[in-house]
C-alpha positions in Angstrom: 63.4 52.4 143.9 62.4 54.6 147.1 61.9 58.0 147.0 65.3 59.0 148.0 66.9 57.5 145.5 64.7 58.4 142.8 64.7 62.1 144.0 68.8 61.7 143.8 68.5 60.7 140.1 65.9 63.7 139.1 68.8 66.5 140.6 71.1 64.4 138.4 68.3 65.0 135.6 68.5 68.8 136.1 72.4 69.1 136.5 72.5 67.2 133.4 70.1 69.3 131.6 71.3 72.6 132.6 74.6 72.1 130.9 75.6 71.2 127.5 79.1 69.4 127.0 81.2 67.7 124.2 80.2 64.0 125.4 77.1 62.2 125.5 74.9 63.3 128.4 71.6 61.7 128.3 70.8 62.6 124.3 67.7 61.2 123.0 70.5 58.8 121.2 70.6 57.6 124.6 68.2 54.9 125.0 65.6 55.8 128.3 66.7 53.3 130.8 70.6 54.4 130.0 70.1 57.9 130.6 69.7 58.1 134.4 72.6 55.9 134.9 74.6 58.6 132.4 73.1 61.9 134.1 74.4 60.5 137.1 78.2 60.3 135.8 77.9 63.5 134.5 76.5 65.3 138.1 79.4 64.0 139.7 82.1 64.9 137.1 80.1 68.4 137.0 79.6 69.0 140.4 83.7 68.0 141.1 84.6 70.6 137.9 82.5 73.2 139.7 84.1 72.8 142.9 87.6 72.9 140.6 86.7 76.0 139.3 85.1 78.5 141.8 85.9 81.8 141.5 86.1 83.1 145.0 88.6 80.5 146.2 92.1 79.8 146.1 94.0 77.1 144.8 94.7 75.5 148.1 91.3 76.1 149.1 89.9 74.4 145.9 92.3 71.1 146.8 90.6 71.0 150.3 86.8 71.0 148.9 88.0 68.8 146.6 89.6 66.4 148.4 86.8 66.5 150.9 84.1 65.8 148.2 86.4 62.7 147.4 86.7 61.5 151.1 82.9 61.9 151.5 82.4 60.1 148.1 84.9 56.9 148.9 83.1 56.5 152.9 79.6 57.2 151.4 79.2 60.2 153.9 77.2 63.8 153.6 74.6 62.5 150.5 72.4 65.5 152.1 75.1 68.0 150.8 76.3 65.9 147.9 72.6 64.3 146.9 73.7 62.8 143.8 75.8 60.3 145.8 72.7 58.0 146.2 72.3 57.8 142.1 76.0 57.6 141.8 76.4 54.6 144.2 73.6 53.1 142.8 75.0 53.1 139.3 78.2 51.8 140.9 76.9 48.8 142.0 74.5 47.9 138.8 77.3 48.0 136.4 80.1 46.8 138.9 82.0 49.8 137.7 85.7 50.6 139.2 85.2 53.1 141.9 88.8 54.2 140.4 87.4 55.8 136.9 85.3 57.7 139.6 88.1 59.2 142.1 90.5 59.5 139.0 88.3 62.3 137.5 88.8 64.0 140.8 92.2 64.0 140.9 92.8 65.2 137.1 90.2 68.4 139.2 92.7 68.7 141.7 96.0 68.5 139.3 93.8 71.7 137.3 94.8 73.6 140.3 98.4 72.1 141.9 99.5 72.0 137.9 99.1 75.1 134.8 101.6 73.4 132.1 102.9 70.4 130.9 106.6 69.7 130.1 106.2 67.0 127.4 102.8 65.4 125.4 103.5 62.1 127.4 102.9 64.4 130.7 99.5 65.5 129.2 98.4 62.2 127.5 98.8 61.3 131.7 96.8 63.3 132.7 93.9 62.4 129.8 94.0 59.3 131.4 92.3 60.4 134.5 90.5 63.3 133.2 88.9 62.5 130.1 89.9 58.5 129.6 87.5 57.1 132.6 84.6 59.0 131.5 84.3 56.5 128.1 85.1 53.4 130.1 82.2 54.1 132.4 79.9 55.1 129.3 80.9 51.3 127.6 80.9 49.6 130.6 77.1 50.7 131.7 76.2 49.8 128.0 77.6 46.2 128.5 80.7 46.7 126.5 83.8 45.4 128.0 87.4 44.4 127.4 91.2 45.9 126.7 90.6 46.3 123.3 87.7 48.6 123.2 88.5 50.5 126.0 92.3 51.4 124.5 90.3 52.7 121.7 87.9 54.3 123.6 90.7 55.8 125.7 92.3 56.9 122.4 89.3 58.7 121.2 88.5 60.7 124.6 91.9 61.6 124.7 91.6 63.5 121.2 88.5 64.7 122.4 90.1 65.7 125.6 93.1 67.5 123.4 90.8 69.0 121.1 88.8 70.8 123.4 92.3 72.5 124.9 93.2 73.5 121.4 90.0 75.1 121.2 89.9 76.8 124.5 93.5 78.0 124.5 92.3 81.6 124.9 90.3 80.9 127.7 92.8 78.9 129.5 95.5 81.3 128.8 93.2 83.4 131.0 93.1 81.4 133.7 97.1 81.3 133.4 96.9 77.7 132.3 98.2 75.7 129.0 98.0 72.7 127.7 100.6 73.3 124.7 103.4 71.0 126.1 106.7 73.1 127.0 108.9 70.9 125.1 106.8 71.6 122.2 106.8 75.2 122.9 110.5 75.5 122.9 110.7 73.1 119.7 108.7 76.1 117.6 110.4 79.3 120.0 107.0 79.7 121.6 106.8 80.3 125.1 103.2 80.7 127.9 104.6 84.3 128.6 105.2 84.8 124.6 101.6 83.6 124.0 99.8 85.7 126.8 102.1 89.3 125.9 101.1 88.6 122.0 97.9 87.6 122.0 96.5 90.4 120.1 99.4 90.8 117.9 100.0 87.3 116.6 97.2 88.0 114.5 96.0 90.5 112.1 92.6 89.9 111.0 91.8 92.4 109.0 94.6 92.2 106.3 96.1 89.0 104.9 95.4 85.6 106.3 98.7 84.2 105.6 101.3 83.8 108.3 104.4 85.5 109.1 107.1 86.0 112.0 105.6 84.9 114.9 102.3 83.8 113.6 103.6 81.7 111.3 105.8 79.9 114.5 102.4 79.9 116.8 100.4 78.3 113.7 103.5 75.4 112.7 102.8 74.7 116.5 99.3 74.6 116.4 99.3 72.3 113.3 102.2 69.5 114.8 99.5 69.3 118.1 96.6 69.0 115.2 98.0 66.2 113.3 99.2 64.2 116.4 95.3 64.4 118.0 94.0 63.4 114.4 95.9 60.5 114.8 94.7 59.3 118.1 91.5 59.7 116.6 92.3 57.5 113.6 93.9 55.1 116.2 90.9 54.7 118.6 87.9 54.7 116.0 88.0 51.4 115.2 85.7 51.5 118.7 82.6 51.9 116.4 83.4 48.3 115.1 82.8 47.3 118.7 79.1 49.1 118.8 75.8 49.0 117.4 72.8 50.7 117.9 72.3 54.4 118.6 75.7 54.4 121.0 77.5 54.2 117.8 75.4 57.1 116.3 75.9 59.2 119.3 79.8 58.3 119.7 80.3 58.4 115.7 78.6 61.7 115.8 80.9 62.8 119.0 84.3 62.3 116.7 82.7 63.8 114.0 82.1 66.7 116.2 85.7 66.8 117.5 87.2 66.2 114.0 85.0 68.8 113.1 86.5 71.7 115.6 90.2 70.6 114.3 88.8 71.3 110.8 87.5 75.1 111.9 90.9 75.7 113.6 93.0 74.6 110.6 90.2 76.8 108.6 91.5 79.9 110.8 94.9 79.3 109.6 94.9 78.0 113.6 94.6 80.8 114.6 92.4 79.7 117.9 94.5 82.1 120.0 92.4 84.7 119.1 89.0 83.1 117.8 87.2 79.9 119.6 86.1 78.1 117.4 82.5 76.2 118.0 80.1 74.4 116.3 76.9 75.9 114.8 73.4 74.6 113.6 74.2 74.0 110.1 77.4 72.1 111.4 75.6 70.3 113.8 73.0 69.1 111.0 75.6 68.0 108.5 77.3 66.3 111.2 74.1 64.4 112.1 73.6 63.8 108.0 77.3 62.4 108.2 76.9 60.0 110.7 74.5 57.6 108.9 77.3 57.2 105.9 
């Protein structure tokens, strides 16, 4: 390896290490020689979501850099501004992976800022696909798994992973005038994005009973029919752990747990995550570990 391309891999190292995310990035469950190869995926998918999400700029201005950072990626061009590139392409080409699962993650960044809601669930299982569905295909495929059948279930399970995390973070995308609650799910319960912004506070009164009434108990039927649904994807796609051995299977056993976890804490706050995120803490985290070797 020359020196270029192992610097490229050690400012994937630090990306990777500077960051902490719902997925496997380069865990000690991840055996040595995997890790670079997985640091790299997640530099590029990091360094696309921070382009996605700069403050400063304007939607049409984020669609530029991002479309440029796509261009440069596909001609192999500018790997002094984008330096990752070299560990990127390099991965590439080890694990003959589909530059596709690469560009698609991309374009989910640029749909963040051309679309803010979703008429119907098959719109947003569409665009799990490219955001979150690619990213387990590349983790299987650079572990030597392969084949339709594990990677629908893998697709299954990053796309309740992927749904998860927007049920948890509804408060923060609402802030960012975005939501993933589909429209036609919306209407089904009399809950509108306007509704949900103008009530926020008022849905929910913490400090006296938890039970729900008016329009809490409308916002929390809603919540609970987009609960279910994910919990079925994820008992859909885990039959992906009878494709796996080894420490991948403790890390992506321990990664559903995780996400089956967070429904459990939002169900727990009558799902009320409108108002509270729920996240996971220590003793969580160790019980989760302790679960994973039943």
């Amino acid at each position: 390896m020359n020196n270029d391309l192992r610097n490229s891999y050690e400012f994937c190292k630090k990306i990777t290490k500077s960051h902490y995310e719902n997925f496997p990035v380069a865990s000690l469950l991840i055996p040595f020689d995997k890790r670079p190869h997985i640091s790299a995926v997640y530099a590029f998918a990091r360094i696309a979501d921070d382009i996605a999400d700069e403050g400063n700029l304007i939607p049409d201005e984020k669609i530029k850099s991002l479309l440029n950072y796509k261009s440069n990626f596909l001609e192999r061009k500018n790997s002094q501004k984008y330096f990752h590139f070299r560990a990127v392409y390099d991965t590439i080409e080890k694990f003959d992976l589909q530059v596709s699962l690469f560009t698609d993650l991309i374009d989910a960044f640029i749909q963040d800022n051309t679309k803010n809601e979703y008429n119907s669930f098959e719109e947003l299982l569409d665009y799990c696909k490219k955001s979150a569905n690619p990213i387990g295909r590349i983790v299987l495929l650079i572990f030597g798994y392969k084949g339709e059948e594990i990677f629908e279930s893998s697709d299954k399970i990053c796309t309740a992973l992927q749904l998860t995390n927007f049920w948890q973070d509804l408060s923060l995308d609402l802030e960012k005038n975005r939501c993933y609650l589909p429209v036609n799910d919306m209407l089904k319960f009399e809950i509108d994005k306007s509704y949900l912004r103008r009530n926020k506070e008022e849905l929910f009164n913490l400090s006296t009973s938890p039970a729900f009434d008016g329009a809490s108990t409308k916002f929390a039927e809603l919540m609970k029919f987009e609960i279910e649904r994910t919990k079925k994807l994820f008992d859909k796609g885990e039959k992906v752990l009878l494709y796996l051995k080894g420490l991948l299977k403790l890390e992506i056993k321990l990664t559903i747990l995780g996400g089956r976890k967070i429904l459990s804490k939002i169900e727990n706050l009558n799902y009320n995550s409108l108002t509270i995120r729920p996240t996971l803490n220590s003793i969580d985290k160790i019980s989760l570990f302790l679960s994973a070797f039943k």
